[in-house]
N, C-alpha and C positions, 0 to 999 in steps of 0.2 A: 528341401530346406525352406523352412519359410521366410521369408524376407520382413526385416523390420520395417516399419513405416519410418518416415522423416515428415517434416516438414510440418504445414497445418494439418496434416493427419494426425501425424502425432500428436501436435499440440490437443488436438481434439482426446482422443485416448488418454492422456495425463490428466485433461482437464475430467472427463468422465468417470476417472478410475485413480485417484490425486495420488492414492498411498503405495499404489501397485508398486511402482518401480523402487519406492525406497523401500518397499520389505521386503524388495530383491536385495537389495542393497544391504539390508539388516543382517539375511540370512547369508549374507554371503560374510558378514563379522565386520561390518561397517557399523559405527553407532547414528542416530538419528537423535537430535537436538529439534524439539518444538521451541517456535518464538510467536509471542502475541506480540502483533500489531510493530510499528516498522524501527524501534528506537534500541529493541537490543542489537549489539553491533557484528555481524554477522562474519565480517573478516576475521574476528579473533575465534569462531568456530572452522570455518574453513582453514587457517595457518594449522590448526590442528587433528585435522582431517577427519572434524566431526561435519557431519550432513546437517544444515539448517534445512527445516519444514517448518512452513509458515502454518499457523495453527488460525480454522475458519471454523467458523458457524454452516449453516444449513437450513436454508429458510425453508426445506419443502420437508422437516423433520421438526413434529411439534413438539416442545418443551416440556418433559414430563419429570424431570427430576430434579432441573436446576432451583423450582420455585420449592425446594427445600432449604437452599442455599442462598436464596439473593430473592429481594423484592420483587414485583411484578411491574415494579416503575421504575425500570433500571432498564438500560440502553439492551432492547431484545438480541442484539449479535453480539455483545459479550455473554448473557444468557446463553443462547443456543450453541455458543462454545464451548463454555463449562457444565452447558447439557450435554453433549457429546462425551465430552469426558468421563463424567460422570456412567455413563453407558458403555464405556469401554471402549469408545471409536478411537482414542489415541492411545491406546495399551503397546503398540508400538515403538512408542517415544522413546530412546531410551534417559530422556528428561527434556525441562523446559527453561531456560531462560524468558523472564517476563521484566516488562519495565514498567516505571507510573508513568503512564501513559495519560490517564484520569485518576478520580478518586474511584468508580466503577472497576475500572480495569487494577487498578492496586488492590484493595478489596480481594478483588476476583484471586490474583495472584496468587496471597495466601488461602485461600478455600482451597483451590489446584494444591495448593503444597499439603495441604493437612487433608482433603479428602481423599487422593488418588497417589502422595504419597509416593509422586517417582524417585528413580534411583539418583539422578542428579536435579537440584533445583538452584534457580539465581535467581536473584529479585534485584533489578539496577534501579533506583530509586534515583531517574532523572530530573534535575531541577525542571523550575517550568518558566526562567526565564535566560538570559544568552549573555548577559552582562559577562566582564572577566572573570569577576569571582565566580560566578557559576560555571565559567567554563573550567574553571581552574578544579573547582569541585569536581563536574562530571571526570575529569581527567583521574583523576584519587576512585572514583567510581569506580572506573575502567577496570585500573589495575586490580583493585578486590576481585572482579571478576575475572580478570587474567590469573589470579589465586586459585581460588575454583577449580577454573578450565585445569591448571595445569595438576591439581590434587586429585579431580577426577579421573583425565586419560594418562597421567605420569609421564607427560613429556613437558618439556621448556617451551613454551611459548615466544621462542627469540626474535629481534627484531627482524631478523629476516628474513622469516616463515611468516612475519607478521604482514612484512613489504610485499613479500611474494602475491598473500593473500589478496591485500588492496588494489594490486596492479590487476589479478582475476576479475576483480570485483568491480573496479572502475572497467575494464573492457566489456562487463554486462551491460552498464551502463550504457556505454559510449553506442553499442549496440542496439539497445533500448531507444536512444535518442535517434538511432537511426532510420530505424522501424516506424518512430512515430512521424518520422520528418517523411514518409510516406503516404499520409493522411493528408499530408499538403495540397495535391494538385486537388483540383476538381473537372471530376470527384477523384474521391482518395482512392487509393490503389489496397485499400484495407479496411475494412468495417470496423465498427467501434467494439462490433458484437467477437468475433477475430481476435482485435487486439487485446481486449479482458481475459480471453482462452490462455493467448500467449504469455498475459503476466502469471496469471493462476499456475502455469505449469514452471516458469522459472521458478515459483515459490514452493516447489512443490521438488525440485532437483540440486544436485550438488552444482557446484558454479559453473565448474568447467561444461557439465553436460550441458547446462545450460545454455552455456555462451556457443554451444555444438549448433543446438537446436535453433537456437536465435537466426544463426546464417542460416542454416536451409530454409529459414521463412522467410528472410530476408529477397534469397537470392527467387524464391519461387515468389514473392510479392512484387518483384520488378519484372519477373517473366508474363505474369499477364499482359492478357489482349484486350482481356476485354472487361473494363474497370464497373464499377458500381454506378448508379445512375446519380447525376447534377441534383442535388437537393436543400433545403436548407440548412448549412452547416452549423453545428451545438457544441459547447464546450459545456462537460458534465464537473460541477466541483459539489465536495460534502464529504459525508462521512464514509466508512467504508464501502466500496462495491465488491463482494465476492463473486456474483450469481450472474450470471449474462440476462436473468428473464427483465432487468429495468431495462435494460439499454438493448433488448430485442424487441420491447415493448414501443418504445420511442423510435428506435430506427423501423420500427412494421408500419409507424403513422406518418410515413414521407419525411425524415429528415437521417444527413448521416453525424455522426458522433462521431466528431473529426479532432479533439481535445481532450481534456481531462485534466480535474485538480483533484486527485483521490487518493488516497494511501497505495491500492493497489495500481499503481500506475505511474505518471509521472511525478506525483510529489516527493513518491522513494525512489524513483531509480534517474532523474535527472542529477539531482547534486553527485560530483566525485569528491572521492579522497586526497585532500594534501598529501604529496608524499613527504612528508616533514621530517628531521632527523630523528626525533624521538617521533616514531608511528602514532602510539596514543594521542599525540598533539593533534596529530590532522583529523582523527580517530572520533576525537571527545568534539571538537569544533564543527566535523562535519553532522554526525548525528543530534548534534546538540542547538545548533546554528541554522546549517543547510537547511535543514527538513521543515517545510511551512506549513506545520500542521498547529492551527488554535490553540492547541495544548497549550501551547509554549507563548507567552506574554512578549512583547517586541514595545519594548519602549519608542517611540519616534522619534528620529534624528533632525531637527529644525536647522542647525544653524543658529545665525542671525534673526531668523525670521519671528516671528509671534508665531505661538504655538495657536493652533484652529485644526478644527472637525475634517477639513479635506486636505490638512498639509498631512494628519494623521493617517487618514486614512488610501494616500497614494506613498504615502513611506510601506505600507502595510503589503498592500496589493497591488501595485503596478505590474508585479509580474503579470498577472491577469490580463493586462492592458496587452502587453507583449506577445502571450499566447493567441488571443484575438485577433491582433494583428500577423503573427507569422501564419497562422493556419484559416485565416480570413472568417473568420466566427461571427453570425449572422443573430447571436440569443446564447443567453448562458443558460440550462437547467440548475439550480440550487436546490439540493439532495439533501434529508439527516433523516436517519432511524430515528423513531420517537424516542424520546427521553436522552439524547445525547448532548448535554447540554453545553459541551465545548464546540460542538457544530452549531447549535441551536443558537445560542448568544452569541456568534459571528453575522447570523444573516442578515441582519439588518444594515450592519456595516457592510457588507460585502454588497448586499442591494444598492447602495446608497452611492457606494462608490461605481459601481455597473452604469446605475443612472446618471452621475458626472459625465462619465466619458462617451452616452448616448448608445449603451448598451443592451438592448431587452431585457429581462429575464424572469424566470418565476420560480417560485418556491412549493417544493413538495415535499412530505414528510408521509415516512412509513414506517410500520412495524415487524420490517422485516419478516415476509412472509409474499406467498403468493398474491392469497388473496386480497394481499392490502394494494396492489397492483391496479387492479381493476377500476377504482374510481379514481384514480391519478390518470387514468386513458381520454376521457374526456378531458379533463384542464390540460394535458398536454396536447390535444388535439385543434384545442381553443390557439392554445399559445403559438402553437404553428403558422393555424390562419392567420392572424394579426401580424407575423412578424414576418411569414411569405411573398 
């Protein structure tokens, strides 16, 4: 009998082979729900015992179909996603939930619906600011799509398969936070290269399995002897990271990736769920609120005070300040796929404020692909030396 792996084995196995275990899951009469990017709300597929798959790109898969469908100057990992599609890599699916995430990724949504044409589609059409009335809207959102869900699998969506859900879904979390509160000492008891494996493969599992797998990594990351070597410690923020090859590239040139402000990391899986009496409430405010992804426009809160450039700009990002400080962050790298212009039009603020609080950092821009890799090695080698 062969023995399953656990732990960062496994993590490794999922991460190398993403679809394996849910088209075990398929054929065993389970359904499979793809979600782009982190704003469809994933508890209301789990209350109903569909499997979320987080739906990625492929940078080492060149784009041969998508530039039928979408511009050549349009963010390349929404491209190389609806490339895949288009190829048949998610044929699987048994449908997709997508949100406005961008005007790109909205765009993108309907091509997925009208080119490949799955058996279920949702399109949540998130506002892109946090004021009440928008949250009051995403809430009416919600429900349309609790419409859907429930049209689709022919069960009730009730509050308490919904609660159920959230309480699963906050324990990944809480999980999550724990793993990374791991990266803490120095050095950290976990690479940066590791912890990307380990988001990859919860996005890629039903929750419960997930939250399975979280502890054997957990418990085998505190059983080490013998930790990663004292380095310059980096906190990575931008736009998506799917690929481990950035961040094996940066931690190969002496430094460890002991942070993270990334979709695939902790920008989705720190915030929890209110458990509020109406679920939606907590539901529509945490995905809508919580999650500090550019998208989404953040008025600044002054008070009293005159409104100015740095009161704006620490209403905005202090968290940042906070990450820095708990995980002692030495330089931030500042990451965007070319053409992403909700990452792209943040960095100047997000430098600016880096620099207030006596922060390093530097900015690099790729097109999602290998080879775009290669001449980011030297300025990340520069930015080492200077900040060492």
């Amino acid at each position: 009998m062969v023995m399953e792996s656990q732990g960062l084995a496994r993590v490794r196995e999922i991460y190398h082979d993403r679809s394996h275990r849910v088209k075990q899951l398929k054929a065993a009469g389970e359904k499979v729900i793809g979600y782009f990017c982190v704003y469809p709300v994933l508890e209301m597929l789990t209350a109903l015992n569909l499997v979320p798959y987080r739906v990625f790109g492929d940078m080492r898969e060149p784009i041969t179909k998508a530039d039928s469908c979408l511009p050549t100057v349009v963010c390349p990992f929404i491209r190389s996603a609806l490339d895949l599609g288009l190829k048949g890599k998610y044929d699987f699916l048994d449908g997709v939930v997508m949100a406005h995430v961008c005007e790109v990724g909205e765009k993108t949504a309907h091509i997925w619906n009208l080119y490949l044409n799955p058996p279920y589609f949702h399109f949540i059409d998130t506002p892109h600011t946090v004021h009440k009335a928008a949250q009051k809207q995403h809430k009416e959102l919600l429900k349309d799509f609790e419409k859907t869900l429930e049209l689709f699998t022919g069960k009730e969506l009730s509050p308490g398969r919904l609660r159920e859900a959230i309480e699963a879904h906050n324990q990944q979390r809480a999980l999550v936070r724990e793993l990374y509160n791991l990266r803490k000492p120095d050095p950290p008891l976990i690479s940066g290269t590791e912890t990307l494996q380990v988001m990859v493969a919860l996005m890629s599992l039903p929750v419960e399995e997930g939250n399975k797998l979280l502890r054997q990594v957990i418990n085998e990351v505190k059983g080490r002897k013998d930790g990663l070597q004292k380095k310059t410690r980096l906190l990575i923020w931008g736009s998506i990271i799917d690929d481990v090859a950035l961040i094996e590239m940066i931690e190969g040139l002496g430094a460890n990736l002991v942070m993270d402000d990334t979709c695939v990391g902790s920008r989705f899986y720190f915030p929890d769920v209110e458990l509020t009496d109406d679920p939606l409430d907590g539901l529509a405010y945490r995905y809508l609120v919580e999650l500090k992804c550019p998208r989404t426009f953040r008025e600044a809160v002054f008070g009293e005070t005159k409104k100015d450039y740095m009161a704006d700009l620490d209403s905005r990002f202090s968290y940042l300040k906070e990450y820095a400080r708990e995980w002692n962050v030495n330089g931030v790298i500042l990451q965007s796929v070319r053409y992403c212009d909700i990452h792209g039009y943040e960095v100047p603020q997000v430098k600016d404020y880096l620099d207030s609080i006596g922060l390093p950092s530097i900015y690099l821009e790729h097109d999602y692909s290998e080879a775009a890799l290669a001449p980011l090695r030297t300025r990340v080698q520069a930015f080492l030396e200077v900040i060492s």
